[in-house]
mmCIF file of the N, C-alpha and C atoms, coordinates in Angstrom:
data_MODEL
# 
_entry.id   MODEL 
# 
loop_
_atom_site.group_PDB 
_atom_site.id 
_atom_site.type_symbol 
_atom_site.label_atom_id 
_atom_site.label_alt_id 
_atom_site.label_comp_id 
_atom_site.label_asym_id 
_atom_site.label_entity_id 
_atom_site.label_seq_id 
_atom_site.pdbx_PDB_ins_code 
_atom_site.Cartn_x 
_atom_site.Cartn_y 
_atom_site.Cartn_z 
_atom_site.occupancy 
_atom_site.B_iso_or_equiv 
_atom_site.pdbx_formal_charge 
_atom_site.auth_seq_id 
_atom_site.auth_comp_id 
_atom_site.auth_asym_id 
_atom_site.auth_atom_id 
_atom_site.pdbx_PDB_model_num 
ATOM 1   N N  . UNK A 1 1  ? -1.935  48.182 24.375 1.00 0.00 ? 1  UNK A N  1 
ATOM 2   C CA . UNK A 1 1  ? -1.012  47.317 25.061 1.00 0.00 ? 1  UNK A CA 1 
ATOM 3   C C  . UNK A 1 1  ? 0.107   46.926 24.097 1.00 0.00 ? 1  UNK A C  1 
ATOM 4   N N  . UNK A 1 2  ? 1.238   47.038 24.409 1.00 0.00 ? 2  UNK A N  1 
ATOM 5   C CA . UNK A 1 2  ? 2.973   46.665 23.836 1.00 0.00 ? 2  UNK A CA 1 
ATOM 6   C C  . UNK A 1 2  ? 2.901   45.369 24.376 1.00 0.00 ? 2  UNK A C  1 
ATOM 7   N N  . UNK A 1 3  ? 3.545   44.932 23.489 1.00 0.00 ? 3  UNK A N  1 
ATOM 8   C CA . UNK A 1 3  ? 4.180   43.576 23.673 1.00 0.00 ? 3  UNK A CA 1 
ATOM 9   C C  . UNK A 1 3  ? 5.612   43.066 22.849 1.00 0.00 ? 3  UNK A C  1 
ATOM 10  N N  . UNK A 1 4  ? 6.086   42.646 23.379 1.00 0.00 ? 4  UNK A N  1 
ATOM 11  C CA . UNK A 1 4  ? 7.521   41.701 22.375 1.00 0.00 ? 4  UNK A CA 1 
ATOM 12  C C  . UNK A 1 4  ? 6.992   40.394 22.450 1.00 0.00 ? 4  UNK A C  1 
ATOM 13  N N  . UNK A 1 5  ? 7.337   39.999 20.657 1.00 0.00 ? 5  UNK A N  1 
ATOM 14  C CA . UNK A 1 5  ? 7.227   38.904 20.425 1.00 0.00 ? 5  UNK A CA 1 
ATOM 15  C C  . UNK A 1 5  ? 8.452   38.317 20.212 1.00 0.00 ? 5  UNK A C  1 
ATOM 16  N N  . UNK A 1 6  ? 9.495   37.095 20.534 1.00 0.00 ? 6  UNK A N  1 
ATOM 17  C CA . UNK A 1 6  ? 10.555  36.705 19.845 1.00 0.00 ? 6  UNK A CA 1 
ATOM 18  C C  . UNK A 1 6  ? 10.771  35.395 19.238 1.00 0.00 ? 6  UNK A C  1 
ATOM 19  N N  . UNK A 1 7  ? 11.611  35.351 17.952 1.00 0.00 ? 7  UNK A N  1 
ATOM 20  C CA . UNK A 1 7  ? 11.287  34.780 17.219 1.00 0.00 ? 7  UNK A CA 1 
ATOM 21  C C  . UNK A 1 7  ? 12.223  33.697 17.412 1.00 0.00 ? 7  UNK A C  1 
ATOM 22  N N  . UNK A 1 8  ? 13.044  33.300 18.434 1.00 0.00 ? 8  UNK A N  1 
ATOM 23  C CA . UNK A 1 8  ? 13.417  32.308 19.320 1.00 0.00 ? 8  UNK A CA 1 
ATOM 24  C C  . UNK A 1 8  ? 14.078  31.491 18.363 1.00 0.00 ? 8  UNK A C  1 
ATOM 25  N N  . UNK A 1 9  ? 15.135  32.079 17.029 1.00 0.00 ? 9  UNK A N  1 
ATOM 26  C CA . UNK A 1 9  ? 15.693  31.647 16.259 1.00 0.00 ? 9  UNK A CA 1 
ATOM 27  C C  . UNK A 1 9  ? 15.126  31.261 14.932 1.00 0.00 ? 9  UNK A C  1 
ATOM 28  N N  . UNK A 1 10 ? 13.939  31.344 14.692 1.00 0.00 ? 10 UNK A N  1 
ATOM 29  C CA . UNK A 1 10 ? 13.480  31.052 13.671 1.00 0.00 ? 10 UNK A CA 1 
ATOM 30  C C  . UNK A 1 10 ? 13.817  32.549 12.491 1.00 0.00 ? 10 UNK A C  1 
ATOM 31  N N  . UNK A 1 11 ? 13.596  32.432 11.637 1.00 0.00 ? 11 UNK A N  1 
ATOM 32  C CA . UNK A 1 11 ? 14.131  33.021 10.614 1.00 0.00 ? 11 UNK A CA 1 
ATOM 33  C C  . UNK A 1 11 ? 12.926  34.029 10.269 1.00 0.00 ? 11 UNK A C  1 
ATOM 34  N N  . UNK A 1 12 ? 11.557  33.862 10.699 1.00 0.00 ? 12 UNK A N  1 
ATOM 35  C CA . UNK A 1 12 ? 10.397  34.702 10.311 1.00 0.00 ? 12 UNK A CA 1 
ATOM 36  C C  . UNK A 1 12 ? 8.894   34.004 11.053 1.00 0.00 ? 12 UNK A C  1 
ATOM 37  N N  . UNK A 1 13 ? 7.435   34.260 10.917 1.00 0.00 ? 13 UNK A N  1 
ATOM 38  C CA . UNK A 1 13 ? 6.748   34.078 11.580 1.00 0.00 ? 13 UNK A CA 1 
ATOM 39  C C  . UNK A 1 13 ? 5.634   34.325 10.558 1.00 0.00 ? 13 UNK A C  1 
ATOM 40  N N  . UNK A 1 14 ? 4.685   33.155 10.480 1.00 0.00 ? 14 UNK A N  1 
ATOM 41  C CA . UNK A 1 14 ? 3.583   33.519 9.759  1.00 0.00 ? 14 UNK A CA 1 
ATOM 42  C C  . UNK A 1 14 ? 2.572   34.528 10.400 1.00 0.00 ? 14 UNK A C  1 
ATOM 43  N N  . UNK A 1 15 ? 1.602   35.314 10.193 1.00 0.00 ? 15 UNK A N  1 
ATOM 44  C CA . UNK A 1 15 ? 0.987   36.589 10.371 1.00 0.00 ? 15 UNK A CA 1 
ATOM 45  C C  . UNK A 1 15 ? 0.326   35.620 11.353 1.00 0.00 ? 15 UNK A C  1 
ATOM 46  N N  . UNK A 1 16 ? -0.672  34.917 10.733 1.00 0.00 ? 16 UNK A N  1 
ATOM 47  C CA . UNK A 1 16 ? -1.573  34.229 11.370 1.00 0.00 ? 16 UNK A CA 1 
ATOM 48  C C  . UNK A 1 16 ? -1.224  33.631 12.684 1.00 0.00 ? 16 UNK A C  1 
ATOM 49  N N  . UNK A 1 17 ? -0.042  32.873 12.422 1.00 0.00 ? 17 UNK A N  1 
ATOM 50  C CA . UNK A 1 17 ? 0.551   31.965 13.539 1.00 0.00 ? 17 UNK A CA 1 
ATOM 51  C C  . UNK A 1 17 ? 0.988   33.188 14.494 1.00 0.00 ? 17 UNK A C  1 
ATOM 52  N N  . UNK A 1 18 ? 1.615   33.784 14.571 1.00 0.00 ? 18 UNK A N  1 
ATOM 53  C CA . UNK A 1 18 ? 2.238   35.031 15.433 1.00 0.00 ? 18 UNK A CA 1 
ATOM 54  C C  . UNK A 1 18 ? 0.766   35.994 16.192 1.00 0.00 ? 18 UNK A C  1 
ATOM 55  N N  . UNK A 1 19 ? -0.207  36.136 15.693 1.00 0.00 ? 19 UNK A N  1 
ATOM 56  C CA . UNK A 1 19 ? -1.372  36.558 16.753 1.00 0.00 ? 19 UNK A CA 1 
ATOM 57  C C  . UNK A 1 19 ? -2.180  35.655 17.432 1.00 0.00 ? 19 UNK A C  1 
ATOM 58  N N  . UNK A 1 20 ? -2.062  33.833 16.764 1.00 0.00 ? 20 UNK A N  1 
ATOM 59  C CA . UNK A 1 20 ? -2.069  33.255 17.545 1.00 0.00 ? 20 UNK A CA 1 
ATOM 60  C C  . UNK A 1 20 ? -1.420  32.985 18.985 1.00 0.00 ? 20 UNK A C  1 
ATOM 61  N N  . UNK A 1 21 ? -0.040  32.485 18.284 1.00 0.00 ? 21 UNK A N  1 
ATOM 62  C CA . UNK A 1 21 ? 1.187   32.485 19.339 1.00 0.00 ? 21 UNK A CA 1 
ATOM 63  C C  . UNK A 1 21 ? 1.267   33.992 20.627 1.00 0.00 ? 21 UNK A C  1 
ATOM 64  N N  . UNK A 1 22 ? 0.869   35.245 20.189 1.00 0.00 ? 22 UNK A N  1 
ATOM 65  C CA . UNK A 1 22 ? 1.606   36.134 20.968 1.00 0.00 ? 22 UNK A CA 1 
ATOM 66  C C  . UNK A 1 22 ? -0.300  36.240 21.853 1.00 0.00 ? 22 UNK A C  1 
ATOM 67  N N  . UNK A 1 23 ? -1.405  35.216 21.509 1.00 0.00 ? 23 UNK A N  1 
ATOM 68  C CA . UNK A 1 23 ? -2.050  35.627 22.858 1.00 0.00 ? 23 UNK A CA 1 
ATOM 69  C C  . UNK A 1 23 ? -3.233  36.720 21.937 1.00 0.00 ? 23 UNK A C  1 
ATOM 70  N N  . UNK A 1 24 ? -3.385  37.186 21.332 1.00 0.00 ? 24 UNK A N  1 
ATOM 71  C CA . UNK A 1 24 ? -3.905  38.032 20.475 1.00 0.00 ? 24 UNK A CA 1 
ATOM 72  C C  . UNK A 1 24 ? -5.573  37.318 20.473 1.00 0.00 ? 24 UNK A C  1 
ATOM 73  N N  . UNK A 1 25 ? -5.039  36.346 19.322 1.00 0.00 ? 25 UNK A N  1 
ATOM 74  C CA . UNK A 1 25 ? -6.658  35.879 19.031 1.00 0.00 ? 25 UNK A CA 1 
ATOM 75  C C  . UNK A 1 25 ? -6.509  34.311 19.322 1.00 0.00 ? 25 UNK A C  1 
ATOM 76  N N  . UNK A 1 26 ? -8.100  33.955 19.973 1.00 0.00 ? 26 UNK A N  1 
ATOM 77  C CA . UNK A 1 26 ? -8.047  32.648 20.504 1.00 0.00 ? 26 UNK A CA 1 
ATOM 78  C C  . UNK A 1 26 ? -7.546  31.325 19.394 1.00 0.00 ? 26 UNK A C  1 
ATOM 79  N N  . UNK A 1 27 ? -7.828  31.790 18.322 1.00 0.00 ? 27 UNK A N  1 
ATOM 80  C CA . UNK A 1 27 ? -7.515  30.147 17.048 1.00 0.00 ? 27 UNK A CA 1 
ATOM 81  C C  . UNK A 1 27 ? -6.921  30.932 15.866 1.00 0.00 ? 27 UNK A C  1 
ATOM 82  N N  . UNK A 1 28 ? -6.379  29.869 15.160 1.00 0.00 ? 28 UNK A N  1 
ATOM 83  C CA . UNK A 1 28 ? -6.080  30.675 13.843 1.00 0.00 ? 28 UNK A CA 1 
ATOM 84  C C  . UNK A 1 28 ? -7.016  30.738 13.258 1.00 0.00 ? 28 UNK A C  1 
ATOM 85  N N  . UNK A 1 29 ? -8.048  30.135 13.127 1.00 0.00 ? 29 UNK A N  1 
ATOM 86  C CA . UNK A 1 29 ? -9.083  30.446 12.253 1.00 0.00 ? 29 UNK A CA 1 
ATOM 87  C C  . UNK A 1 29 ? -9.555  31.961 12.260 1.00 0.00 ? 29 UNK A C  1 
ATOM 88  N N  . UNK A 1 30 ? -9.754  32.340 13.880 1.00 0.00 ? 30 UNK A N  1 
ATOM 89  C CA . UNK A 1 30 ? -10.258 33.765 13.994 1.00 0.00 ? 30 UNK A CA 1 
ATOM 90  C C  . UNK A 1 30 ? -9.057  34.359 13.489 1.00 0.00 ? 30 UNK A C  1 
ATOM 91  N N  . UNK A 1 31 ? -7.509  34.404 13.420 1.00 0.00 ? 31 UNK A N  1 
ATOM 92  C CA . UNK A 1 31 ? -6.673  34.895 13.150 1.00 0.00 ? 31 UNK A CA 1 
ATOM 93  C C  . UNK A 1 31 ? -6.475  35.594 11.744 1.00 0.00 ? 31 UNK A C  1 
ATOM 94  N N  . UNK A 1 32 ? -6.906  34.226 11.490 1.00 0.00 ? 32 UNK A N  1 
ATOM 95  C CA . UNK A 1 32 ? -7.418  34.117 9.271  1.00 0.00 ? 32 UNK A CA 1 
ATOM 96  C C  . UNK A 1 32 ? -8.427  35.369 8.961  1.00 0.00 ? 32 UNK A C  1 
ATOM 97  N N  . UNK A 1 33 ? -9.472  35.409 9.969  1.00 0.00 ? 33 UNK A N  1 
ATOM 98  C CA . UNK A 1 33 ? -10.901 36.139 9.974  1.00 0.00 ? 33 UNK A CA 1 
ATOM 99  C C  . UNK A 1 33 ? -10.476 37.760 10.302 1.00 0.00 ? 33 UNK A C  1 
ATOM 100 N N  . UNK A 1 34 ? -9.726  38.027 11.129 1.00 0.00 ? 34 UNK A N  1 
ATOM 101 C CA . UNK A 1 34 ? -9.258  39.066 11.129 1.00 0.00 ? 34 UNK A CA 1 
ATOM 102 C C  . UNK A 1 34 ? -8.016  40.077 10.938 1.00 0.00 ? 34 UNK A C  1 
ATOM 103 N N  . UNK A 1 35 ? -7.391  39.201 9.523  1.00 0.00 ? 35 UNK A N  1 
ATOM 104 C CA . UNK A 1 35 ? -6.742  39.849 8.718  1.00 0.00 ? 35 UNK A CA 1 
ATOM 105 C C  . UNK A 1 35 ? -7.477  39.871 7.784  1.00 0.00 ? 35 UNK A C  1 
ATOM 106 N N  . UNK A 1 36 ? -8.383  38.844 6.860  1.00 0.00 ? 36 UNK A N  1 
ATOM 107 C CA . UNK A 1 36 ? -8.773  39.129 5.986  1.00 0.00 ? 36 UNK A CA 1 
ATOM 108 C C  . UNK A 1 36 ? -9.659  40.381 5.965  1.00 0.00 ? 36 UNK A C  1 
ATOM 109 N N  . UNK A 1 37 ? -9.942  40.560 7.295  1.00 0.00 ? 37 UNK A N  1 
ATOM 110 C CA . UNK A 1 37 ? -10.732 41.828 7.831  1.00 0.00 ? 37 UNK A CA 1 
ATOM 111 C C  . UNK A 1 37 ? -10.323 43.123 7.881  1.00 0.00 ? 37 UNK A C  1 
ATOM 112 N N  . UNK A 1 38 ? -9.002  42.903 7.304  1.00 0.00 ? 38 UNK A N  1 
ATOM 113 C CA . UNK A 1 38 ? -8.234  44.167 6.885  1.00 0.00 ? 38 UNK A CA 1 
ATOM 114 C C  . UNK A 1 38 ? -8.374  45.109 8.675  1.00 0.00 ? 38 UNK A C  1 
ATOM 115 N N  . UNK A 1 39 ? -8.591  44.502 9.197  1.00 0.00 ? 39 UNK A N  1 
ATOM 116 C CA . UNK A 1 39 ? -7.764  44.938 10.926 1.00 0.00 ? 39 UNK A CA 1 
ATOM 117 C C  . UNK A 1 39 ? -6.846  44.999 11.556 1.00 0.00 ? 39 UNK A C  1 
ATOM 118 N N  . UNK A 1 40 ? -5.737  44.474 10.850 1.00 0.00 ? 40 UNK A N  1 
ATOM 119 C CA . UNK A 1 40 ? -4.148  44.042 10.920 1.00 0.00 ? 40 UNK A CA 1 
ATOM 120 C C  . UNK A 1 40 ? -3.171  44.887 10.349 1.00 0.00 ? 40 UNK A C  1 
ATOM 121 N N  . UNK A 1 41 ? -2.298  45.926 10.876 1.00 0.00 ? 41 UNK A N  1 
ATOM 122 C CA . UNK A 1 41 ? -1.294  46.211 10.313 1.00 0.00 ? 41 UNK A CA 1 
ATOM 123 C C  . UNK A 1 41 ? -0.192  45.664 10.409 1.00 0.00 ? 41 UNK A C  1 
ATOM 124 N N  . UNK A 1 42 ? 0.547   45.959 9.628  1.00 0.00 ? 42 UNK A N  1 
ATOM 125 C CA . UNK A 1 42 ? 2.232   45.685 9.418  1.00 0.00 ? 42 UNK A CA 1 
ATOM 126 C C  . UNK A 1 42 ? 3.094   46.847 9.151  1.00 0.00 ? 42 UNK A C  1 
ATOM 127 N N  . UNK A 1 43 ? 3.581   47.620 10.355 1.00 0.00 ? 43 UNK A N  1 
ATOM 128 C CA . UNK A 1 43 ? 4.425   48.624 9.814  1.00 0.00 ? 43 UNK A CA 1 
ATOM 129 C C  . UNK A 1 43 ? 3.469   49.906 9.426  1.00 0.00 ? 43 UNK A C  1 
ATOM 130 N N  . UNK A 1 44 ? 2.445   49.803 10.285 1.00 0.00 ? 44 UNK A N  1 
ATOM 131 C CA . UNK A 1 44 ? 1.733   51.209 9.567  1.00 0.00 ? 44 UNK A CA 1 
ATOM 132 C C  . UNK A 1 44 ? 0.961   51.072 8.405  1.00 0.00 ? 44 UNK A C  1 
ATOM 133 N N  . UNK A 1 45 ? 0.806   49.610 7.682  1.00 0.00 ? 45 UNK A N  1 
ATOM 134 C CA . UNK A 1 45 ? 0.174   49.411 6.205  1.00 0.00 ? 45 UNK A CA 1 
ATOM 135 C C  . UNK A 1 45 ? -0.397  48.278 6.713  1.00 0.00 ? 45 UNK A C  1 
ATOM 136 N N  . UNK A 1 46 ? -2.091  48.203 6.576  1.00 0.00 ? 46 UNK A N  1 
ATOM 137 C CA . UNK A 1 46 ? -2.575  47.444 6.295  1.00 0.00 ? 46 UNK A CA 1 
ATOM 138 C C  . UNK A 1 46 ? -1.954  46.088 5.584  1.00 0.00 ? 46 UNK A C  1 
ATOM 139 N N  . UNK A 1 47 ? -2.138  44.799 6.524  1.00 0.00 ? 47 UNK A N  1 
ATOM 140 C CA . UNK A 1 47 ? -2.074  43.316 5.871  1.00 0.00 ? 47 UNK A CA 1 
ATOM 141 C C  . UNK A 1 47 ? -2.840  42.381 5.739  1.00 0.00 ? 47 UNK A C  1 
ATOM 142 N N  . UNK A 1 48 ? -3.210  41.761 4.573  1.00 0.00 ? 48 UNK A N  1 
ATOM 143 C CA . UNK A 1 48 ? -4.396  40.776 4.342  1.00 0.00 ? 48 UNK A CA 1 
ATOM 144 C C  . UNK A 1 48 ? -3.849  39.879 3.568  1.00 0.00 ? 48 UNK A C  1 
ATOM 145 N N  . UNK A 1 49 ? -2.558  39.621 3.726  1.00 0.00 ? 49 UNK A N  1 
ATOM 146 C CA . UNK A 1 49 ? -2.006  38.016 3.326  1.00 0.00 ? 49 UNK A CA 1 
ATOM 147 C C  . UNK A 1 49 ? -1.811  37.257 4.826  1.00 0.00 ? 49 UNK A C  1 
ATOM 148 N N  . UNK A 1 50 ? -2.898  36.469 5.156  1.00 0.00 ? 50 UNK A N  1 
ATOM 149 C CA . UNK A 1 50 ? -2.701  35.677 6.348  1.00 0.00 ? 50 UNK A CA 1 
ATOM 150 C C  . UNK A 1 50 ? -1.239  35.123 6.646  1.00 0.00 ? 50 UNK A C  1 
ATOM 151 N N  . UNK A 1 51 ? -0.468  34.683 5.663  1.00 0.00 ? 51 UNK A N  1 
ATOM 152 C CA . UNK A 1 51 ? 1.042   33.891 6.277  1.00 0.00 ? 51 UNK A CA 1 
ATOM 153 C C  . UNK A 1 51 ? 1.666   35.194 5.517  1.00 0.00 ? 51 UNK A C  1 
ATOM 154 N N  . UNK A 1 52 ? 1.528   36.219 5.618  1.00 0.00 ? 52 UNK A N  1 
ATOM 155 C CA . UNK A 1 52 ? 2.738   37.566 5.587  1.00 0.00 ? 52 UNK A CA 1 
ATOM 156 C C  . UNK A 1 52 ? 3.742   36.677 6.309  1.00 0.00 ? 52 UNK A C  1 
ATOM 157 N N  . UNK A 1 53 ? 5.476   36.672 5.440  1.00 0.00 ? 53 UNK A N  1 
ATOM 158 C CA . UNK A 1 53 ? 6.324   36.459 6.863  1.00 0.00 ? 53 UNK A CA 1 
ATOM 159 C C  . UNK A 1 53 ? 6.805   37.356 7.684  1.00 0.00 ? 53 UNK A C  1 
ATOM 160 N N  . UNK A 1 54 ? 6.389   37.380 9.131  1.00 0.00 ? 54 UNK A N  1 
ATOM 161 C CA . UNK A 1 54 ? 7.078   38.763 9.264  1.00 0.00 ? 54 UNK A CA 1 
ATOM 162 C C  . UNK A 1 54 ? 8.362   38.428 10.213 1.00 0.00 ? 54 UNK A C  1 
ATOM 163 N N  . UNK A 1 55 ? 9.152   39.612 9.946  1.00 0.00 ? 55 UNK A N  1 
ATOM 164 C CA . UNK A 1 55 ? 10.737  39.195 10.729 1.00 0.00 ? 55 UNK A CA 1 
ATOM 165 C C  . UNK A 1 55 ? 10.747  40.121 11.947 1.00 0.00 ? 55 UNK A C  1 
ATOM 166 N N  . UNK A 1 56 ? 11.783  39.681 12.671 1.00 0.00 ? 56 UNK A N  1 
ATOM 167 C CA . UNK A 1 56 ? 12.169  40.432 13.406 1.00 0.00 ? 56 UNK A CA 1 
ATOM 168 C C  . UNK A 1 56 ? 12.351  42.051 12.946 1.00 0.00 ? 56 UNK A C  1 
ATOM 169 N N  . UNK A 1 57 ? 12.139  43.322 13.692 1.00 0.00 ? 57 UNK A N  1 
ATOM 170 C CA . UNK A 1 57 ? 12.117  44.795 13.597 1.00 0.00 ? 57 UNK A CA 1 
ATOM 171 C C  . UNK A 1 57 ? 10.188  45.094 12.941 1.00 0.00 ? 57 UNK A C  1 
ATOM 172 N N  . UNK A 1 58 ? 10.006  43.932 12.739 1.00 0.00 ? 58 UNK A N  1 
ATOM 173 C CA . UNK A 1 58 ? 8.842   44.680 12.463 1.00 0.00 ? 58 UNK A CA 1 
ATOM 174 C C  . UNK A 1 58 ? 7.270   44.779 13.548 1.00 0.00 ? 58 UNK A C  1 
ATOM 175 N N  . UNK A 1 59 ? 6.445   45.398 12.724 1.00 0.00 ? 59 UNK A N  1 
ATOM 176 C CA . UNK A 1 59 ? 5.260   46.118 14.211 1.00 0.00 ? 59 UNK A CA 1 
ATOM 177 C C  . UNK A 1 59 ? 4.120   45.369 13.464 1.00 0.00 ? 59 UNK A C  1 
ATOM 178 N N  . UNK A 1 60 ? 3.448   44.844 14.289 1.00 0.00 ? 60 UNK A N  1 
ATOM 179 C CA . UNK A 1 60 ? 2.204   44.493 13.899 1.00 0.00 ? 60 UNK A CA 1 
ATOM 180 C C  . UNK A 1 60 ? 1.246   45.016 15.088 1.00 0.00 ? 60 UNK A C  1 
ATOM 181 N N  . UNK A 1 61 ? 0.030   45.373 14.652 1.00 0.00 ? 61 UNK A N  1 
ATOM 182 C CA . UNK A 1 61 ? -1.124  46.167 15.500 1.00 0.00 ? 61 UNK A CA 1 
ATOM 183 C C  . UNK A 1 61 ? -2.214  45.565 14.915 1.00 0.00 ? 61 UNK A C  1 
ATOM 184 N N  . UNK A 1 62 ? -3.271  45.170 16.075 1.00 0.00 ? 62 UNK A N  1 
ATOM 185 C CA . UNK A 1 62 ? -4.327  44.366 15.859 1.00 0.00 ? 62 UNK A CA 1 
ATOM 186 C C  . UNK A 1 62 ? -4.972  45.619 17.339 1.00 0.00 ? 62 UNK A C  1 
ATOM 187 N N  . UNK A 1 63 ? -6.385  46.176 16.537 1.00 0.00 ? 63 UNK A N  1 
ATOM 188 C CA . UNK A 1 63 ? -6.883  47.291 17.704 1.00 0.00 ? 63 UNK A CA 1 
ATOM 189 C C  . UNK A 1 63 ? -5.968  48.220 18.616 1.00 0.00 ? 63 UNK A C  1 
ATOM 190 N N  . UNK A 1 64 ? -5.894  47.824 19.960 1.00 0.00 ? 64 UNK A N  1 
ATOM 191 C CA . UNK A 1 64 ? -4.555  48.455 20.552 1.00 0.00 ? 64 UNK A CA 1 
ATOM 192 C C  . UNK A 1 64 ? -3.655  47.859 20.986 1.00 0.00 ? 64 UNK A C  1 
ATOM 193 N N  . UNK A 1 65 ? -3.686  46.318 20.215 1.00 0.00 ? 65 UNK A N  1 
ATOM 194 C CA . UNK A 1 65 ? -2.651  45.932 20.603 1.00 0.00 ? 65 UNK A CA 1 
ATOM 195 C C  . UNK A 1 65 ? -1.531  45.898 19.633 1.00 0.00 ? 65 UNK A C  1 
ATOM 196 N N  . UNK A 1 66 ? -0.634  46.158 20.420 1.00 0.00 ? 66 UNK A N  1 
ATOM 197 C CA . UNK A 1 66 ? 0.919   46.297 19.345 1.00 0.00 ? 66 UNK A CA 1 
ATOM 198 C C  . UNK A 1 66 ? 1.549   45.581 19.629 1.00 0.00 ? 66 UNK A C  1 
ATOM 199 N N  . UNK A 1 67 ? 2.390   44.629 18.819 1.00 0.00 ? 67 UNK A N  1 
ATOM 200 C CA . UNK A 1 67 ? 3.370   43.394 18.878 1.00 0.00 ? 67 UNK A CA 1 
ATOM 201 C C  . UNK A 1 67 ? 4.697   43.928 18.054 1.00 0.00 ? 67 UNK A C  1 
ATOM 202 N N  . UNK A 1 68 ? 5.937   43.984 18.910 1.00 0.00 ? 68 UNK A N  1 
ATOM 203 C CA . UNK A 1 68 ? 7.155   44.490 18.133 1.00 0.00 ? 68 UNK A CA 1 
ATOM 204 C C  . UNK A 1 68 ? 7.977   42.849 17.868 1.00 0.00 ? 68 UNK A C  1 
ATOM 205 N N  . UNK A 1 69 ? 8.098   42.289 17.026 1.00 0.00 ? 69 UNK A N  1 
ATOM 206 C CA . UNK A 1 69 ? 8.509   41.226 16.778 1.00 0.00 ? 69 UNK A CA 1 
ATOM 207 C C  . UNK A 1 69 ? 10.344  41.406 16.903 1.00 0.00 ? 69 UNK A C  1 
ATOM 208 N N  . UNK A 1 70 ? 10.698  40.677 17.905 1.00 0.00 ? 70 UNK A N  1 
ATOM 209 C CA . UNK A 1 70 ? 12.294  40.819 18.148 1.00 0.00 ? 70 UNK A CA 1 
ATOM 210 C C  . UNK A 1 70 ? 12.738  39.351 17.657 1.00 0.00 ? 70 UNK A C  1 
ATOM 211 N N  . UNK A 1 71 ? 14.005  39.446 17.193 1.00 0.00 ? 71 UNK A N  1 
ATOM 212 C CA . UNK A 1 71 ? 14.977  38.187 17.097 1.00 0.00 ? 71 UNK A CA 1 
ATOM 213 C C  . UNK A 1 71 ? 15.584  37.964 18.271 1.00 0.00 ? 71 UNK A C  1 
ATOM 214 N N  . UNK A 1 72 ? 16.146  36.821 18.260 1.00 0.00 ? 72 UNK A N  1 
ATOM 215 C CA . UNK A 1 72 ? 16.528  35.757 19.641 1.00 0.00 ? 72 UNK A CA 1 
ATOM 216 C C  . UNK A 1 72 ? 15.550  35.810 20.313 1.00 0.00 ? 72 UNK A C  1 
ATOM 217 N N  . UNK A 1 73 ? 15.457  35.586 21.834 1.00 0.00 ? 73 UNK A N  1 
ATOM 218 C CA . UNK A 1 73 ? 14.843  34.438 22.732 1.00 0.00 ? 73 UNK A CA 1 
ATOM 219 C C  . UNK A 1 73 ? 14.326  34.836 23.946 1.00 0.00 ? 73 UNK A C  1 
ATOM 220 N N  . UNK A 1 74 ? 13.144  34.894 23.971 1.00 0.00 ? 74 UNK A N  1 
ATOM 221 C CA . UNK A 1 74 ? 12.963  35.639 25.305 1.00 0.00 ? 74 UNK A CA 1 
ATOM 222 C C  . UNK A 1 74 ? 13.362  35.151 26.912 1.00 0.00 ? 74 UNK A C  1 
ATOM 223 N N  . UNK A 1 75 ? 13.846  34.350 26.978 1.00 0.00 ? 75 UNK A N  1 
ATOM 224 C CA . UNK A 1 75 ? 14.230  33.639 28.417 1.00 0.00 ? 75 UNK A CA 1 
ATOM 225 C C  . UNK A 1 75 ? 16.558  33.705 28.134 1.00 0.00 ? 75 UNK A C  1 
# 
């Protein structure tokens, strides 16, 4: 499953907070639990810094789900 995430003016998005926010995983705690779980990419490369910032253009994939993180606003 694709998804857009947007970053609704903010300048970047912590890893953790952003699979919270986009619906992914129920808490950050599990969020924390499954990056450190090395289950998380960024761009095709494995990520296990929980607050990675990530910006707009980039891909994050958690199983099959894929999140393309866009700048500006989704509404």
């Amino acid at each position: 499953m694709k998804q857009a995430f947007y970053l609704d003016g903010h300048e970047y998005v912590a890893l953790c907070d952003l699979l919270k926010l986009a619906g992914v995983v129920d808490s950050g705690g599990r969020a924390k639990h499954v990056i450190g779980d090395g289950a998380v990419s960024r761009n095709g490369v494995v990520e296990t810094r929980k607050t990675a910032k990530i910006h707009a253009g980039e891909i994050i994939a958690l199983g099959d789900v894929i999140i393309e993180v866009c700048s500006g606003s989704h509404e």
